[in-house]
C-alpha positions as CSV (number, residue, x, y, z in Angstrom):
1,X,-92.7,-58.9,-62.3
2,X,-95.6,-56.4,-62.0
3,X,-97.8,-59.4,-61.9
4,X,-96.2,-61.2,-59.0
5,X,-96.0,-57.5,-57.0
6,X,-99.5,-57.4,-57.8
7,X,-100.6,-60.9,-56.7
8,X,-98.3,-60.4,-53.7
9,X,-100.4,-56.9,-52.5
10,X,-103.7,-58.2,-53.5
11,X,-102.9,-61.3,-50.9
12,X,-101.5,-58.6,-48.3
13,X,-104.7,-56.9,-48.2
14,X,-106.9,-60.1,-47.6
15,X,-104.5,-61.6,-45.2
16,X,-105.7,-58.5,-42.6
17,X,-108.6,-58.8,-41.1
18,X,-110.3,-56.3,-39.4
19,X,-111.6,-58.1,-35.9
20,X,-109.3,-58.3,-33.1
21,X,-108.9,-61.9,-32.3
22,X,-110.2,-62.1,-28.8
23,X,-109.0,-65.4,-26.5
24,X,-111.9,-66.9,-24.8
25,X,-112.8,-66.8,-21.3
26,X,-110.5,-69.0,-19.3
27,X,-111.5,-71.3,-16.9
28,X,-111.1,-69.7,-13.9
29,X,-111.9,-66.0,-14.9
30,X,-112.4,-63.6,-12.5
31,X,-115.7,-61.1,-11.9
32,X,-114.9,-58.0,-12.6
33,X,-115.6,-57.0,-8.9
34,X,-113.0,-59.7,-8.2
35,X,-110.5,-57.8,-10.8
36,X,-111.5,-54.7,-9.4
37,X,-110.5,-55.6,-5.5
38,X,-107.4,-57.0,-6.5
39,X,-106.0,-54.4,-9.1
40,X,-106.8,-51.5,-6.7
41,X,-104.7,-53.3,-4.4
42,X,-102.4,-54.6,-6.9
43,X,-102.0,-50.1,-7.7
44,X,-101.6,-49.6,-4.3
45,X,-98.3,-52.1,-3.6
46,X,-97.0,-51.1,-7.0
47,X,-97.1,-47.5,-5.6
48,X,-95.8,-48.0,-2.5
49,X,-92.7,-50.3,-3.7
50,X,-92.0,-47.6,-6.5
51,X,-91.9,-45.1,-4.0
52,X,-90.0,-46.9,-1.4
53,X,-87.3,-48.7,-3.8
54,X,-86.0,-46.6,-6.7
55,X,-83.7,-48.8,-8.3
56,X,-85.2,-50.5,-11.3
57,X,-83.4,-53.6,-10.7
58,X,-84.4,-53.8,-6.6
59,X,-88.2,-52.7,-7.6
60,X,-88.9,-55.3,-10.7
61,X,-87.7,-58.2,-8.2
62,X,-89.8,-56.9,-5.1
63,X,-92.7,-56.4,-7.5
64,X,-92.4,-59.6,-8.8
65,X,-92.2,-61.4,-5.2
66,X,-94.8,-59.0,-3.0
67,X,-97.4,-58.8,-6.0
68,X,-97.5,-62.7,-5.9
69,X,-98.1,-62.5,-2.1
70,X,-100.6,-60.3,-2.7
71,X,-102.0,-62.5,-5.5
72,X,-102.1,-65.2,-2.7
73,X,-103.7,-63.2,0.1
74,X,-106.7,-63.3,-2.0
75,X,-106.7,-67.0,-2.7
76,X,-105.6,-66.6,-6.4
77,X,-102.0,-67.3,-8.6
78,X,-100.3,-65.4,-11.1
79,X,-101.6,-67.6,-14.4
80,X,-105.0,-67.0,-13.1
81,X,-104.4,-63.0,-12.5
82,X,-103.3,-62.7,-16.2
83,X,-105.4,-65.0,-17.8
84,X,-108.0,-62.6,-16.6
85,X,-106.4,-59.8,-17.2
86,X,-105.9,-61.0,-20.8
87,X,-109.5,-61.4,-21.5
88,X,-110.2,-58.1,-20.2
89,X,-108.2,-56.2,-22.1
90,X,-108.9,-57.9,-25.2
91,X,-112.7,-56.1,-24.5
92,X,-111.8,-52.4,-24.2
93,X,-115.2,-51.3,-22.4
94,X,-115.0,-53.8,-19.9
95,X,-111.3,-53.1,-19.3
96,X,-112.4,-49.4,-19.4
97,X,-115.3,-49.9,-17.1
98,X,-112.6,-52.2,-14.3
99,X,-109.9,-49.4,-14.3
100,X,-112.9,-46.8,-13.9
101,X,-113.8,-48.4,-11.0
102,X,-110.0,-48.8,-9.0
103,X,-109.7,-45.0,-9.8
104,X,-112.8,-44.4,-7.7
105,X,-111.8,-47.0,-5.0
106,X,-108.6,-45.0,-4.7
107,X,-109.7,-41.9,-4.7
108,X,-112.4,-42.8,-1.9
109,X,-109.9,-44.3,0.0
110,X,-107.5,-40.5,-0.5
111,X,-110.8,-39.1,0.3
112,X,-110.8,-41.0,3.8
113,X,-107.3,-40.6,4.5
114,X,-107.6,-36.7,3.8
115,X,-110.3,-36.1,6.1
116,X,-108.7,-38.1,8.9
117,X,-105.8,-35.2,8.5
């Protein structure tokens, strides 16, 4: 018994690894200034929906609808929006280094809208 509990942990411990399995770059990945346009837009619908539409039910399925709209405004499709998002956030620096990057596009843009108050 002891033997078998042993045999069992020892292959437990071997069985983890300790790299994160990253997927590889899909086909059609976008730049990261690409990723950067789009999800700075993608925060600003989001916003304004969640605002505008407080029911969870009536908000997921406008989401849904206006963020594939969006997706389309800029030439692109949902697989192809989360594909890349996917291999982003498997690299945490460059994910990091993306959403570093909409925070200052927003705030410039609160900047400009301030100032034109």
């Amino acid at each position: 018994m002891t033997r078998t509990l042993f045999i069992l942990i020892l292959l437990f411990c071997f069985s983890c690894t300790r790299t994160i399995e990253r997927p590889p770059a899909p086909k059609k990945l976008l730049s990261k200034e690409k990723m950067v346009e789009v999800m700075t837009e993608m925060v600003k619908l989001e916003s304004y929906v969640k605002e505008t539409y407080k029911q969870v039910p009536v908000y997921h399925k406008l989401m849904i609808h206006s963020g594939d709209s969006l997706l389309h405004d800029f030439d692109l499709n949902r697989e192809v929006y989360e594909n890349s998002i996917n291999y982003y956030s498997s690299r945490q620096d460059e994910m990091k280094a993306i959403y570093d990057e909409v925070l200052e596009e927003l705030n410039k843009e609160l900047g400009k809208l301030q100032s034109e108050k």
